[in-house]
N, C-alpha and C positions, 0 to 999 in steps of 0.2 A: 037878443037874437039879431037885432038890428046893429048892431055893435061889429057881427061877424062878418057879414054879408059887406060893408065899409071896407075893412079892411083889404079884402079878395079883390075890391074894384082897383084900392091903391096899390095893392103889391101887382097887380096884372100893369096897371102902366106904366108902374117902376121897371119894367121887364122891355119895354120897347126900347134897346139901345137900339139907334139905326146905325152907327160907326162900327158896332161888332157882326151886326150883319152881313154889310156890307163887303168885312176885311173876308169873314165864312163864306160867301158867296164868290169872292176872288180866287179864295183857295181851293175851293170844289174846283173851279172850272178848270184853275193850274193842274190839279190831280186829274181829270178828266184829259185835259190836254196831252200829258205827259206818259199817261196811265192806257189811254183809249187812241187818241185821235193821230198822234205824232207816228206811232208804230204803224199803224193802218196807211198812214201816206210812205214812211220808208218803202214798205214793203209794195205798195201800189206801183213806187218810183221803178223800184228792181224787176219786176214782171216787166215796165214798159220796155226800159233797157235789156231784157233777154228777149220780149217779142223782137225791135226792131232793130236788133242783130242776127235772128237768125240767119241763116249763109247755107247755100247745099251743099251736101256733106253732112250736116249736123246729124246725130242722132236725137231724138226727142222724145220727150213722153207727153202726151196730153190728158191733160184733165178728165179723161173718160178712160183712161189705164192703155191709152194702145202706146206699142213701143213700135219706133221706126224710124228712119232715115229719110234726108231733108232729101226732095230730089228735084225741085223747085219755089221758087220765092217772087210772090209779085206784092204790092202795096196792102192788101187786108188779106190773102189767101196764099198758104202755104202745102203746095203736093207732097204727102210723105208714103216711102215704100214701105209698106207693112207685110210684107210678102212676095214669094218670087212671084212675079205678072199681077202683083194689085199692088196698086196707088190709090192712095184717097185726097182728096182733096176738102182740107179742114182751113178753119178760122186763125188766125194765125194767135191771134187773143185765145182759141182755148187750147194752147201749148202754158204747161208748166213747169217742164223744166229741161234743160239741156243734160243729157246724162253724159259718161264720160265715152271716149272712142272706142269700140269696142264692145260694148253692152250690148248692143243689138246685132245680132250674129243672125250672118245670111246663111241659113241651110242649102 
């Protein structure tokens, strides 16, 4: 019985390669990198560059579904017409996306 128990101790420290590790540990984080982290910054980049172009005129949609037209722009706050005689005044960070000319039709 004592014969077994031996061996389990020497095949468990045969088992500590730190070089194979190490190289597993590189590659997770390449896959995590390339997989998780890299996409999330493109797309962070493109939301910046559509906030701090927007221009009045623009049609818009924000992040909370309303559709309207830019009808003023200052440094963090953008005025959009969401109907005839209402304007809101939203975040200019919760716009997502610029829709095309057009889309939003004035009744």
């Amino acid at each position: 019985m004592d014969f077994f128990i031996q061996n389990a101790h020497a095949q468990g420290a045969a088992q500590g390669d730190s070089t194979s590790f190490i190289i597993m540990m590189v590659l997770m984080f390449a896959a995590f990198y390339f997989l998780l982290i890299r996409p999330q910054q493109k797309k962070q980049k493109a939301h910046t560059e559509l906030v701090s172009g927007l221009q009045v005129g623009d049609e818009v949609l924000t992040a909370g579904g309303i559709l309207g037209k830019v009808t003023g722009v200052s440094e963090h706050y953008a005025v959009v017409k969401i109907g005839e005689n209402t304007e809101i005044k939203i975040q200019k960070s919760s716009v997502s996306m610029v829709v095309p000319k057009g889309t939003y039709d004035e009744a």
